[in-house]
N, C-alpha and C positions, 0 to 999 in steps of 0.2 A: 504493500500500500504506500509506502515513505516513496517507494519510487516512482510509484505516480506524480508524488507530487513536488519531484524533480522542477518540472516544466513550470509550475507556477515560483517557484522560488526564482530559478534564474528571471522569468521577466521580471517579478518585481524588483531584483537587482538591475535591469535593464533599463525600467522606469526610472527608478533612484536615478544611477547615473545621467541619463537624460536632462532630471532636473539638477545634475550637479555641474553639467558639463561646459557652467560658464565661468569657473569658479579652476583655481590653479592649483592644479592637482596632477598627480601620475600613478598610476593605476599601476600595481605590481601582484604579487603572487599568481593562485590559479587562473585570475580571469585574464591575466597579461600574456601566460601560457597558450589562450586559445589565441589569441591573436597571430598568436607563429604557426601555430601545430594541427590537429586533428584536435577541434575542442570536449574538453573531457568537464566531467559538472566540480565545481565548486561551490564548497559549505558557504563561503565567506568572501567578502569582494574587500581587499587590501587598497587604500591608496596613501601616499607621502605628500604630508603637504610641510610648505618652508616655516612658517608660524604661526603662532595662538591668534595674529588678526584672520588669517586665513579659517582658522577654525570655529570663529564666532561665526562667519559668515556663513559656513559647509551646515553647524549645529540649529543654527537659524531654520535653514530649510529644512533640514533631516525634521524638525519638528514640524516643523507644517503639514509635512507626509506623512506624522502619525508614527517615526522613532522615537524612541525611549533609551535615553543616556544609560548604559549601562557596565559595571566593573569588569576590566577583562577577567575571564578566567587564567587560571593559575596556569595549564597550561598550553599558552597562546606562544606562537613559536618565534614572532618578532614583539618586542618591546621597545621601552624608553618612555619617553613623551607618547603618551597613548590615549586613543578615546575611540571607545564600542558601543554603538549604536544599534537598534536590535529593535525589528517590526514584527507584532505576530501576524500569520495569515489566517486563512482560514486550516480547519482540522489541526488547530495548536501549533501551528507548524512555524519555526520563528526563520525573519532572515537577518544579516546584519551585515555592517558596513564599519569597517576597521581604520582608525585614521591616527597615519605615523604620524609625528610632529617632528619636525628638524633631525631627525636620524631614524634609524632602522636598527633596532640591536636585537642578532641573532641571541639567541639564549643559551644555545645546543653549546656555541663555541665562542663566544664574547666576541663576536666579531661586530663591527660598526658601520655600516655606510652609511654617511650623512647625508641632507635631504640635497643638497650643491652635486654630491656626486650621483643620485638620484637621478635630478633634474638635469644634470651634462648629456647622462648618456638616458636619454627620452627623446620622443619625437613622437607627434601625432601621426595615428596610426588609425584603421578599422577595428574594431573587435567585433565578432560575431556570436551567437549566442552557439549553443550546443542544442538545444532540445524547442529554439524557437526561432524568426526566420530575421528577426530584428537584426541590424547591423549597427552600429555608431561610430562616431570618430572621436577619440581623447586621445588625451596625450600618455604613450605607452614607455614602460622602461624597456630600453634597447633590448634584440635579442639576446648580445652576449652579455651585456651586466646583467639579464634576467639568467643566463645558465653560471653567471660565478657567485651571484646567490643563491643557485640550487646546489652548485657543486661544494661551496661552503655548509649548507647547512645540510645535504646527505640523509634525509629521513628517506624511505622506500618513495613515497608520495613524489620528493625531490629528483629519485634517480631515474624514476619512470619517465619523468617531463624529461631531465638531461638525455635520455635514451630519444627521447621524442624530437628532443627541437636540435641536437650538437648537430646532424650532417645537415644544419642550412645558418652553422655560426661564419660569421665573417672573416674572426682572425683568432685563431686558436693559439697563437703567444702571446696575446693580451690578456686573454681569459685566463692564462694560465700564470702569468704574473700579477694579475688583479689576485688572484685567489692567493699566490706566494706570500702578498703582502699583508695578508688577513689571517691567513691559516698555513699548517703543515700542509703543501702541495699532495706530497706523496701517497699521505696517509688518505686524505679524501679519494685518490686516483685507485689504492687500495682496496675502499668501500665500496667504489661503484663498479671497479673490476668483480668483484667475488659478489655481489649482487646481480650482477646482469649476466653473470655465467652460470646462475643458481638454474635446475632443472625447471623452480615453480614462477622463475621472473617473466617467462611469456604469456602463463598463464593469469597472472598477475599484472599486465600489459594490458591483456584484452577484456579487463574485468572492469579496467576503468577508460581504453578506448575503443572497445571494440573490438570484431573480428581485426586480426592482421595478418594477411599472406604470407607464407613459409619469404620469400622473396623480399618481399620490402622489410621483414624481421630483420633477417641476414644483412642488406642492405646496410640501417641504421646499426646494426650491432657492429658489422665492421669497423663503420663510419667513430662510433664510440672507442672499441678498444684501439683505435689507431691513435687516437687523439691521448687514450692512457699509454699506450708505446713509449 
């Protein structure tokens, strides 16, 4: 039944941004993923914004449309400067809207990107929906700062999208000296090697994008362990 009601979450995440989309923000985690890849659902819509005047203005309207300020939970996987915002729909079913302020700090690994670095590596982009036919244009974090965020922070959720979006990154020695400068290279390189060579990680692929062809598997998996090479 939850998965049914997939499709009303993401729109009214689609409507949210709609009415946010005039307001200076960059949109990152799952829904910034679809933008690059084969879009897959996300719980949560991520954006960075530079500061607290930005965020009177963003809280303004989230309350007009019927959000409700609320404490992040404990384990929410970007921190710092933080404010969750959270609409119920119908069948209890809640959605919410995540808003960095002036940095992004991973938890897993103390790593920091500030809202400046954020904002450098962005640019207005499409996003499209996954289970609805909407499309928009905001401003999205780059592909490859969006895979040296994933590749930093390494949760399964993270290595799936890195397996999804690396054979269409632009410069794979920037990506790999962004992450140098934040974390152990190696060790992340490590994680997503013995992950993505597990028996149960394609079946865990197609769980959260779909069928995927023996072909384009191989394909992207190449494409990844070349990049750990």
């Amino acid at each position: 039944m939850i998965q049914n009601l997939f499709p009303l979450r993401e729109e009214e995440i689609f409507k949210t941004l709609r009415e946010l989309k005039n307001y200076d923000f960059v949109v990152i985690g799952g829904y910034a993923v679809n933008a690059y890849t084969l879009p897959r659902f996300s719980v949560d819509c991520d954006i960075v914004i530079s500061d607290e005047n930005e965020l009177k203005k963003i809280e303004k309207t989230l309350q007009k449309i019927s959000y409700t300020k609320k404490h992040p939970p404990t384990g929410v996987l970007y921190s710092g400067s933080f404010s969750r915002h959270e609409k119920e729909l119908d069948h209890h079913f809640i959605v919410s809207m995540d808003i960095l302020i002036g940095k992004v700090l991973d938890r897993i690994t103390g790593s920091v990107f500030t809202a400046d670095w954020v904002f450098k590596h962005s640019r207005m982009r499409v996003l499209k929906g996954k289970t609805i036919t909407e499309a928009l244009k905001l401003r999205i974090i780059h592909l490859d700062a969006l895979l040296v965020m994933k590749i930093i922070s390494c949760r399964p959720t993270d290595i799936r999208d890195v397996f999804m979006m690396l054979p269409y990154a632009k410069d794979e020695k920037w990506i790999k000296n962004e992450v140098s400068l934040q974390y152990n290279l190696k060790d992340r390189i490590a994680k997503i090697q013995e992950k993505v060579s597990s028996k149960s990680f394609k079946d865990g692929l197609a769980g959260v994008y779909g069928y995927f062809d023996p072909q384009t598997f191989e394909k992207h998996k190449k494409a990844v362990m070349g990049f750990l090479g």
